[in-house]
Each structure stands twice: as structure tokens, then as C-alpha cells.
Backbone bond lengths (Angstrom), bond angles and torsions (degrees), N, CA, C in turn:
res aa  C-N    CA-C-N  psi(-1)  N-CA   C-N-CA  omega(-1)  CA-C   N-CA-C  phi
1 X - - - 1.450 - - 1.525 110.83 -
2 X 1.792 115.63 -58.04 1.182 105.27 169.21 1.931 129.68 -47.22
3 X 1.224 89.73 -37.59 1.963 89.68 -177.68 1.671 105.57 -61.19
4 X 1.183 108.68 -42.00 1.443 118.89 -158.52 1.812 89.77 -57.00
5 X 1.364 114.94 -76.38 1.377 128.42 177.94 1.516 116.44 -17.64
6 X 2.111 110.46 -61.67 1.552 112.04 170.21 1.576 111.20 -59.86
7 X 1.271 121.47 -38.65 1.066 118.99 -174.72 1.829 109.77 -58.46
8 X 0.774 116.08 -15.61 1.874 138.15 -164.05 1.573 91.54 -90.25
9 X 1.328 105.15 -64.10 1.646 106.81 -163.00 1.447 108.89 -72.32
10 X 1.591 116.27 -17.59 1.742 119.19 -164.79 1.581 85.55 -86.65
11 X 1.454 133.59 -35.36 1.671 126.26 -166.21 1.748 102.09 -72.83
12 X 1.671 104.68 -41.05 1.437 112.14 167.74 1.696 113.35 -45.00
13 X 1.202 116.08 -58.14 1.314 117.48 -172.55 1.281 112.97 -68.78
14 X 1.128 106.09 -36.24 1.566 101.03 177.62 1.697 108.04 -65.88
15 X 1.220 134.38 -49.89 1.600 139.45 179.28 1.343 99.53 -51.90
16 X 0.997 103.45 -31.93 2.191 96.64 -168.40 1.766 88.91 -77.20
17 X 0.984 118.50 -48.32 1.299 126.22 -140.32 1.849 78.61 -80.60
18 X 1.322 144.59 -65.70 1.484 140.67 171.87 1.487 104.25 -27.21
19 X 1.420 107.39 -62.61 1.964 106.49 -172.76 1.405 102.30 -62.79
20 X 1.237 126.47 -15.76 1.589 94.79 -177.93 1.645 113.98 -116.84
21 X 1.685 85.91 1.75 1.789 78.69 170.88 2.113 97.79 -99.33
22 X 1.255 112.29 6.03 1.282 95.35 177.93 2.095 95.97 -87.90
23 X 0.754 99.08 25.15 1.886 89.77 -179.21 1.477 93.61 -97.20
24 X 1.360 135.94 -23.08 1.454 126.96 -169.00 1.348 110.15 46.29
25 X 1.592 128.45 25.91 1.499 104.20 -176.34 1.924 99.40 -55.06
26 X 1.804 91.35 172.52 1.188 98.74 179.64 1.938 94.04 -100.63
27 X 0.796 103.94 163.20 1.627 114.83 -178.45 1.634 103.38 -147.83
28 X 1.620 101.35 154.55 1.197 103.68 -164.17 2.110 108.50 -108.30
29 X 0.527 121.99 79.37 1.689 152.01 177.36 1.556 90.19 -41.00
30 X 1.189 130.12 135.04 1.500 161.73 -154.50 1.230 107.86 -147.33
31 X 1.481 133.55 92.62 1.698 117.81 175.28 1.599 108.62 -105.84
32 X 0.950 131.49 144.55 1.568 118.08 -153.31 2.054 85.58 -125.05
33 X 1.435 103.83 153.25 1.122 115.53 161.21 1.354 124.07 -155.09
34 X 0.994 108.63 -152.91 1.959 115.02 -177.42 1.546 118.81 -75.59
35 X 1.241 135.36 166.79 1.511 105.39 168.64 1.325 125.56 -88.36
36 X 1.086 162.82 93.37 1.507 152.45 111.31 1.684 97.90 -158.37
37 X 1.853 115.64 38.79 1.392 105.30 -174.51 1.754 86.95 -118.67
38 X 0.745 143.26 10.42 1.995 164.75 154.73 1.262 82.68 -13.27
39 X 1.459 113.24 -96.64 1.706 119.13 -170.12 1.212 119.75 -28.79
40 X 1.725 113.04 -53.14 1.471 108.57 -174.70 1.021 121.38 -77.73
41 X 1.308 111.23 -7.03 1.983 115.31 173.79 1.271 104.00 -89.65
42 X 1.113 125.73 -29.98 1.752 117.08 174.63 1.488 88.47 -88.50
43 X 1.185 154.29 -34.55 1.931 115.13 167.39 1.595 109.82 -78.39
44 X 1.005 132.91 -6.42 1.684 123.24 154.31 1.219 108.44 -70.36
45 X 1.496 135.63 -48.41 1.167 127.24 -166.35 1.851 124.54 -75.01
46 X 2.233 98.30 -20.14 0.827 110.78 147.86 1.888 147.84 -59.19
47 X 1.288 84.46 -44.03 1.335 113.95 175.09 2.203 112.77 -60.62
48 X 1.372 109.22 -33.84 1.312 136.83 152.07 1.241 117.69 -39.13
49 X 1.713 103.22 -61.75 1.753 104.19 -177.89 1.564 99.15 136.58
50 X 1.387 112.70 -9.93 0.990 121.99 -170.80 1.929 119.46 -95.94
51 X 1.796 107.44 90.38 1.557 102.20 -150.37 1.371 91.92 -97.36
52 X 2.190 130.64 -23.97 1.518 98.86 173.09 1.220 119.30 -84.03
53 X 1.320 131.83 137.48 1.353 132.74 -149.90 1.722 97.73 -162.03
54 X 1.333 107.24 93.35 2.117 112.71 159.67 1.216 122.35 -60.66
55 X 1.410 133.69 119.82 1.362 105.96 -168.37 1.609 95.60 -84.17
56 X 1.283 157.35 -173.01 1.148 147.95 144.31 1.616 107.87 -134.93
57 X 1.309 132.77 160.08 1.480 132.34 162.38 1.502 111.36 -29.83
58 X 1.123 117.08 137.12 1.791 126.00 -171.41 1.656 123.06 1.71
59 X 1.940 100.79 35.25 1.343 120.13 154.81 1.659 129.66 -142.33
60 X 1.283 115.60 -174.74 1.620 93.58 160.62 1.938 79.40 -153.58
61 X 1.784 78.21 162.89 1.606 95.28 173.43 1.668 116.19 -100.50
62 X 1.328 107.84 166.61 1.617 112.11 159.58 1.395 110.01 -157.62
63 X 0.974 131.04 161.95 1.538 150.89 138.45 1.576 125.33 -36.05
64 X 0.719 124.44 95.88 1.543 103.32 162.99 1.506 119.14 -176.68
65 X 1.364 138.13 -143.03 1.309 134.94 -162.64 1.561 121.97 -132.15
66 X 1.108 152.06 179.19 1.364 144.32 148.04 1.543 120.61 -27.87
67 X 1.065 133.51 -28.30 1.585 151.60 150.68 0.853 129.54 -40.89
68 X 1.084 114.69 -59.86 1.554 128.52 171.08 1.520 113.87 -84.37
69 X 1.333 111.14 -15.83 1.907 96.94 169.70 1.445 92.56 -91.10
70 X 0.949 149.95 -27.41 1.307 122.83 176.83 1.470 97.31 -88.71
71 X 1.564 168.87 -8.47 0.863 155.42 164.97 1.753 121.60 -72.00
72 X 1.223 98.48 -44.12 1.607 111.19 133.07 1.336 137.45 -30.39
73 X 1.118 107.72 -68.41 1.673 104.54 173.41 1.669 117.33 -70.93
74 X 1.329 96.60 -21.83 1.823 83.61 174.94 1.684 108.00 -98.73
75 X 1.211 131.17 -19.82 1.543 121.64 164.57 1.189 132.17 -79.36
76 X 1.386 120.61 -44.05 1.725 131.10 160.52 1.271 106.73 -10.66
77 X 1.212 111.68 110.67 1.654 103.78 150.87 1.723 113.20 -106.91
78 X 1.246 142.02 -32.86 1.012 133.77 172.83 1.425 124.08 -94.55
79 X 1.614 117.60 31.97 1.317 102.71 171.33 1.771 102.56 -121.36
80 X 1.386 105.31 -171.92 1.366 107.65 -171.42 1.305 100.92 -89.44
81 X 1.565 110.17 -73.07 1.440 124.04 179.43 1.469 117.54 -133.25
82 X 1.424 130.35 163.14 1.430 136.97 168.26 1.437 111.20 -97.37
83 X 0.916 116.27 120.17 1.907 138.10 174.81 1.761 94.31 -81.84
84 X 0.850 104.54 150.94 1.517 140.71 147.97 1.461 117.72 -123.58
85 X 1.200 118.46 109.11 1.798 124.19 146.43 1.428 115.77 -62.94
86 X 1.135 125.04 127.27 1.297 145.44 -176.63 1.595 116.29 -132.42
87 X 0.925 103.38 -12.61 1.805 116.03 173.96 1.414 127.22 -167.60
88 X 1.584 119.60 118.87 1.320 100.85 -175.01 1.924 81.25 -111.29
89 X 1.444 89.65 166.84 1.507 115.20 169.11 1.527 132.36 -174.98
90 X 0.860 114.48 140.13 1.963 119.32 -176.22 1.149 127.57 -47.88
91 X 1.364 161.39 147.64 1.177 133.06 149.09 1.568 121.46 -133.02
92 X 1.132 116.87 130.92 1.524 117.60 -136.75 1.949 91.52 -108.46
93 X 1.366 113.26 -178.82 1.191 106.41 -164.50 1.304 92.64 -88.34
């Protein structure tokens, strides 16, 4: 009875997990690093395939999808970590 049930919830997870990677939103990916290594993470990230590239203060930005943050986190060699934005919002006084 118990297997049957996980077996139920793992087919569930998997369907949720298809519908929401078929949305392709684009998401905005944050890779953070050290300060004056900017350049060389935008020619790694170039070198990747990856040519729009923000540089920002001891980060750079990109475009992209669930794919690429995990493709990201396992190729990077010179960054710290990968951000995901998931919510922007204002905050007023």
C-alpha cells in the first residue's frame, strides 16, 4: 500500500514538474563572484554560449531558464553562487 501511494506522488511530481517546465518562462539568473573576476566570468559564460551577459559589481546577469541554473551551477568555475529572482517588489517608507 505504502509503495503504491509514493509511487502515485513520484508520477504526480513528475507531471507538475513537465507543466511547469513547459512554460519556458525566461528568468533572470544572478551569478555572483569575487571582485575584479567580472570579465572572466562573462568570457566563461561566453565561452558557454552564453553572449547576453550584464556585467554588474562582483556579479553578472543573464537570461535564461531552469536549465541553465542548474547548468550553471555545475560548469562555473569562477563564480561563487547562482541567484535566481523569483520576485521583484518596491518597498516604500
Amino acid at each position: 500500500m505504502e509503495n503504491a501511494d509514493f509511487e502515485k506522488r513520484r508520477q504526480l511530481t513528475k507531471l507538475e514538474f513537465k507543466k511547469y517546465n513547459n512554460k519556458m518562462e525566461k528568468l533572470t539568473i544572478t551569478i555572483k563572484t569575487i571582485f575584479g573576476v567580472e570579465e572572466v566570468l562573462k568570457e566563461e559564460l561566453n565561452e558557454l554560449g552564453y553572449n547576453d551577459v550584464t556585467v554588474l559589481n562582483r556579479a553578472v546577469q543573464i537570461q535564461g531558464d531552469w536549465k541553465d541554473v542548474y547548468y550553471l551551477n555545475l560548469h562555473l568555475r569562477c563564480a561563487m553562487s547562482v541567484l535566481v529572482e523569483v520576485k521583484r517588489f518596491k518597498i516604500r517608507d
